[in-house]
N, CA and C atoms as an extended XYZ file, in Angstrom:
195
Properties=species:S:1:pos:R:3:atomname:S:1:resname:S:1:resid:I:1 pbc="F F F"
N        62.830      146.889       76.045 N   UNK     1
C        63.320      148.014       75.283 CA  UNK     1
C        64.193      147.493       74.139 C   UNK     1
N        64.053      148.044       72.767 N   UNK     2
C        64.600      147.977       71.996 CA  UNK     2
C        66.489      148.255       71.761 C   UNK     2
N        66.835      147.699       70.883 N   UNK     3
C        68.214      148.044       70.481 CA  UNK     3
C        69.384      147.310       71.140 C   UNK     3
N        68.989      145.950       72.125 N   UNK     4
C        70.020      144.412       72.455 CA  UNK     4
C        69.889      143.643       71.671 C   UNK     4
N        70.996      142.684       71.186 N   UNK     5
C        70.751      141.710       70.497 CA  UNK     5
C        69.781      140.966       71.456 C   UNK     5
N        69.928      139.958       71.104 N   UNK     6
C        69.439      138.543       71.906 CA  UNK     6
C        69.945      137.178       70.918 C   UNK     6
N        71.056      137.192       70.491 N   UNK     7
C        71.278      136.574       69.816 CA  UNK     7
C        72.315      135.468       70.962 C   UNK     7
N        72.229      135.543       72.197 N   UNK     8
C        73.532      134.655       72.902 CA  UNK     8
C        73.766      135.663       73.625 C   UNK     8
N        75.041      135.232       74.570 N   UNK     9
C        76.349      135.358       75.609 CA  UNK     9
C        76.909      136.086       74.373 C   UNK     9
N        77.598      137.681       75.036 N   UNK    10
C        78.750      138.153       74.201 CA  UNK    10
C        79.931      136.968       73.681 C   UNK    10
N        80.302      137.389       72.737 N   UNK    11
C        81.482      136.763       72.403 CA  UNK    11
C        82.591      136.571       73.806 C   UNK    11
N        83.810      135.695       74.296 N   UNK    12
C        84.420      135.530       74.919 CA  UNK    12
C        85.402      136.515       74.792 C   UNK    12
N        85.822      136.870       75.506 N   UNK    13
C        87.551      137.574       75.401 CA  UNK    13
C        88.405      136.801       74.745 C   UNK    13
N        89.513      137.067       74.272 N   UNK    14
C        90.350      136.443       73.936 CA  UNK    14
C        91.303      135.985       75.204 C   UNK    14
N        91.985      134.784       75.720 N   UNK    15
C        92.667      134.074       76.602 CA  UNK    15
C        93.557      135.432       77.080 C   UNK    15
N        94.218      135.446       78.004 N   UNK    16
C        95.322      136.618       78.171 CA  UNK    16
C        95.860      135.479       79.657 C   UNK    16
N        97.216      135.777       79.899 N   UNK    17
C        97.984      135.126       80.577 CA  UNK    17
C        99.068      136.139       81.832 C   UNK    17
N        99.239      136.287       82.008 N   UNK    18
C        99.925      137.216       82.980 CA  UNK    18
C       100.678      135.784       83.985 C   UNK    18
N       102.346      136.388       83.849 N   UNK    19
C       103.061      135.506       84.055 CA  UNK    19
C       102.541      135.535       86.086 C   UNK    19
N       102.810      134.301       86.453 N   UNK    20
C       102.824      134.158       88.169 CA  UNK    20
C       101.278      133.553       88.079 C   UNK    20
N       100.282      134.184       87.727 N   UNK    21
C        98.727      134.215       87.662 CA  UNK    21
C        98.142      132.839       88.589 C   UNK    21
N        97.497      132.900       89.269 N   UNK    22
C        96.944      131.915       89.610 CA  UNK    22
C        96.027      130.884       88.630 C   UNK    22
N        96.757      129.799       88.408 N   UNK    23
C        95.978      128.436       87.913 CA  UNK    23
C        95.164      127.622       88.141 C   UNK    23
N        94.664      127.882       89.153 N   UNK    24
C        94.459      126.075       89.799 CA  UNK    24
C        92.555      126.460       89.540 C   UNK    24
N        91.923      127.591       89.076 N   UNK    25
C        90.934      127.248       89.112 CA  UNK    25
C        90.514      126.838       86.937 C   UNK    25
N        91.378      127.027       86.636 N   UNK    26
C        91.696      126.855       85.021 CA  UNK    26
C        91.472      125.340       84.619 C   UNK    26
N        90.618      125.028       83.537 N   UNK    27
C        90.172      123.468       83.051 CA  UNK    27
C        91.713      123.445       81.782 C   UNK    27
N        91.813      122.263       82.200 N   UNK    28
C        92.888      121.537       81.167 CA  UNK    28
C        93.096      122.060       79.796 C   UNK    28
N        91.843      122.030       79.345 N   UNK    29
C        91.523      123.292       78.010 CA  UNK    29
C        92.135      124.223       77.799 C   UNK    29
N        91.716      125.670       79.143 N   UNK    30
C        92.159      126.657       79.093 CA  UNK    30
C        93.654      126.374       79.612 C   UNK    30
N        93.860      125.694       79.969 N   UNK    31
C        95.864      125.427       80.348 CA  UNK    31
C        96.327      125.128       78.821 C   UNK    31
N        95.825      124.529       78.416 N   UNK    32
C        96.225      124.386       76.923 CA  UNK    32
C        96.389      125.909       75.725 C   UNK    32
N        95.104      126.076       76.176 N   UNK    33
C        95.501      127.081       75.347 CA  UNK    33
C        96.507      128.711       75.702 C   UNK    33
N        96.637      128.694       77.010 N   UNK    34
C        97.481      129.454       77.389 CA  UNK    34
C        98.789      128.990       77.338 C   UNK    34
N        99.627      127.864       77.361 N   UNK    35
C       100.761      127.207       76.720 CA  UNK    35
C       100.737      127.894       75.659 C   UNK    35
N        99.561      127.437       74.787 N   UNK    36
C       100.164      127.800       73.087 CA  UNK    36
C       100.052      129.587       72.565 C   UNK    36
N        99.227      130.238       73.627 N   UNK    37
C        99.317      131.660       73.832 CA  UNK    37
C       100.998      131.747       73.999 C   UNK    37
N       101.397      131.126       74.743 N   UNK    38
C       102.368      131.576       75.479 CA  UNK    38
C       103.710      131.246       74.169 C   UNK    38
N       103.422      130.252       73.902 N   UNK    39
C       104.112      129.628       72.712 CA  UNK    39
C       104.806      130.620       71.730 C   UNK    39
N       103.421      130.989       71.155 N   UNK    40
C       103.693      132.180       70.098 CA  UNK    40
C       104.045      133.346       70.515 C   UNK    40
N       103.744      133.702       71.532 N   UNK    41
C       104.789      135.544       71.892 CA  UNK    41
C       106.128      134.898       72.420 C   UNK    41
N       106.351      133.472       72.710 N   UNK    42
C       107.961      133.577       73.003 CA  UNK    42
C       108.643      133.370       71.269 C   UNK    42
N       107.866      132.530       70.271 N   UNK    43
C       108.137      132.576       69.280 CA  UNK    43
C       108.394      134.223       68.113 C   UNK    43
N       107.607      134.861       68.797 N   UNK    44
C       107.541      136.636       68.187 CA  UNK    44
C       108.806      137.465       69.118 C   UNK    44
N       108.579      137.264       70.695 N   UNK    45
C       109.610      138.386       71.117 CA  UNK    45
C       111.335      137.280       70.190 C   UNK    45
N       111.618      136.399       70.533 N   UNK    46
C       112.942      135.287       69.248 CA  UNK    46
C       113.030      135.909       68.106 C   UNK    46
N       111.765      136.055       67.005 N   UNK    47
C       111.930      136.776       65.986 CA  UNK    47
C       112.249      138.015       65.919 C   UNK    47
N       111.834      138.713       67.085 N   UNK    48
C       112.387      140.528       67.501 CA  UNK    48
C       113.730      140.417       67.739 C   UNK    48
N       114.284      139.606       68.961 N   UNK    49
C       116.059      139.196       69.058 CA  UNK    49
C       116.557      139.438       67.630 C   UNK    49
N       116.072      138.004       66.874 N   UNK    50
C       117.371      137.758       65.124 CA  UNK    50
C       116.812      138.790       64.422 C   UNK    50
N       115.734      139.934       64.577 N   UNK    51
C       115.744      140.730       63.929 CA  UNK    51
C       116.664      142.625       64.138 C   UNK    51
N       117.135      142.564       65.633 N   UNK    52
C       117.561      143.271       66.458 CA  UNK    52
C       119.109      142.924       65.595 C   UNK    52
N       119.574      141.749       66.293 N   UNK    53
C       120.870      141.664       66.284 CA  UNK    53
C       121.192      141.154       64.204 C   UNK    53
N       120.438      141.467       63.991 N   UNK    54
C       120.703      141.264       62.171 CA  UNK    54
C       120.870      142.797       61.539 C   UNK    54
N       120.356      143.732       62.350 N   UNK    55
C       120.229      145.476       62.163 CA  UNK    55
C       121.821      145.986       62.718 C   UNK    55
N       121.684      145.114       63.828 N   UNK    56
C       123.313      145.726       64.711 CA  UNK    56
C       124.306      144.802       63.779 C   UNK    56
N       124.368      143.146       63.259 N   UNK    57
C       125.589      142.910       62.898 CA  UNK    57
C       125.832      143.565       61.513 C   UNK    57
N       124.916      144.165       60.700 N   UNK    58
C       124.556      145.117       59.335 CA  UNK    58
C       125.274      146.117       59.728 C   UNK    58
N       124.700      147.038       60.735 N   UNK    59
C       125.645      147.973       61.060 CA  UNK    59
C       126.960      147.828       61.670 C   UNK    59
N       127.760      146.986       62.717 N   UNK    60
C       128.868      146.750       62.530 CA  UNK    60
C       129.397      146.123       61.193 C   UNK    60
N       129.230      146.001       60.637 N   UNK    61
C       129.912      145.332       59.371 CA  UNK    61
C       130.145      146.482       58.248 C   UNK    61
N       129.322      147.895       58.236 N   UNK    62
C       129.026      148.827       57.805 CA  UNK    62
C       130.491      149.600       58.417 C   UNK    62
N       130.452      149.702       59.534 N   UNK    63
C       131.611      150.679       59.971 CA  UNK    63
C       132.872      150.097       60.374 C   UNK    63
N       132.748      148.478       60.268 N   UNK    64
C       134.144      147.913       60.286 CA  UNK    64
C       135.008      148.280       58.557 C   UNK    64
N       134.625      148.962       57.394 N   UNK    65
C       135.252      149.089       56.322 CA  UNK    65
C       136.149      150.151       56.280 C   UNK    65
Protein backbone atom coordinates (compact mmCIF):
# COMPACT_ATOMS: atom_id res chain seq x y z
CA UNK A 1 0.00 0.00 0.00
CA UNK A 2 0.91 3.28 -0.92
CA UNK A 3 1.85 6.51 1.10
CA UNK A 4 5.33 4.99 3.54
CA UNK A 5 8.44 6.21 2.84
CA UNK A 6 10.96 3.52 2.46
CA UNK A 7 13.62 5.65 2.60
CA UNK A 8 15.32 3.98 6.15
CA UNK A 9 14.70 3.62 10.05
CA UNK A 10 12.75 6.82 11.29
CA UNK A 11 14.97 9.38 12.35
CA UNK A 12 16.26 8.72 16.15
CA UNK A 13 14.83 10.65 19.05
CA UNK A 14 16.75 13.05 20.38
CA UNK A 15 18.98 11.62 23.71
CA UNK A 16 16.77 12.56 26.90
CA UNK A 17 18.27 11.76 30.39
CA UNK A 18 16.19 11.53 33.48
CA UNK A 19 18.26 11.98 36.55
CA UNK A 20 18.73 8.26 38.73
CA UNK A 21 17.96 6.38 35.13
CA UNK A 22 19.44 3.24 34.73
CA UNK A 23 22.92 3.09 32.78
CA UNK A 24 24.53 0.12 32.56
CA UNK A 25 22.83 -1.00 29.37
CA UNK A 26 24.14 2.53 27.54
CA UNK A 27 27.46 2.31 24.98
CA UNK A 28 30.22 4.79 25.96
CA UNK A 29 28.86 6.97 23.08
CA UNK A 30 25.54 7.38 24.40
CA UNK A 31 27.22 8.14 28.06
CA UNK A 32 28.94 10.75 26.28
CA UNK A 33 26.51 12.30 24.90
CA UNK A 34 24.23 12.45 27.82
CA UNK A 35 27.17 14.20 29.95
CA UNK A 36 27.17 16.88 27.35
CA UNK A 37 23.15 16.86 27.30
CA UNK A 38 23.52 17.25 30.73
CA UNK A 39 26.26 19.87 30.40
CA UNK A 40 24.22 22.38 28.64
CA UNK A 41 20.87 22.49 30.75
CA UNK A 42 23.18 22.86 33.86
CA UNK A 43 24.88 25.61 31.75
CA UNK A 44 21.06 27.23 30.83
CA UNK A 45 19.24 26.56 34.31
CA UNK A 46 23.23 29.05 35.74
CA UNK A 47 22.21 31.45 33.07
CA UNK A 48 18.41 31.53 34.52
CA UNK A 49 20.13 32.00 38.33
CA UNK A 50 22.51 35.43 36.98
CA UNK A 51 19.56 36.26 35.11
CA UNK A 52 17.00 35.98 38.20
CA UNK A 53 19.23 37.53 40.68
CA UNK A 54 20.36 40.55 38.09
CA UNK A 55 16.22 41.43 37.92
CA UNK A 56 16.11 41.23 41.92
CA UNK A 57 19.61 43.16 42.54
CA UNK A 58 17.96 45.97 39.71
CA UNK A 59 15.10 46.00 41.75
CA UNK A 60 16.64 46.32 45.15
CA UNK A 61 18.81 49.00 44.05
CA UNK A 62 15.57 50.67 42.59
CA UNK A 63 13.89 50.92 46.04
CA UNK A 64 16.99 51.34 48.13
CA UNK A 65 16.83 55.39 46.73
Amino acid sequence: MAGFDDDGPPPKAPTAHAIGQNVDALSVHELVERIELLRTEIARLEAAIKAREATKDAASAFFKR
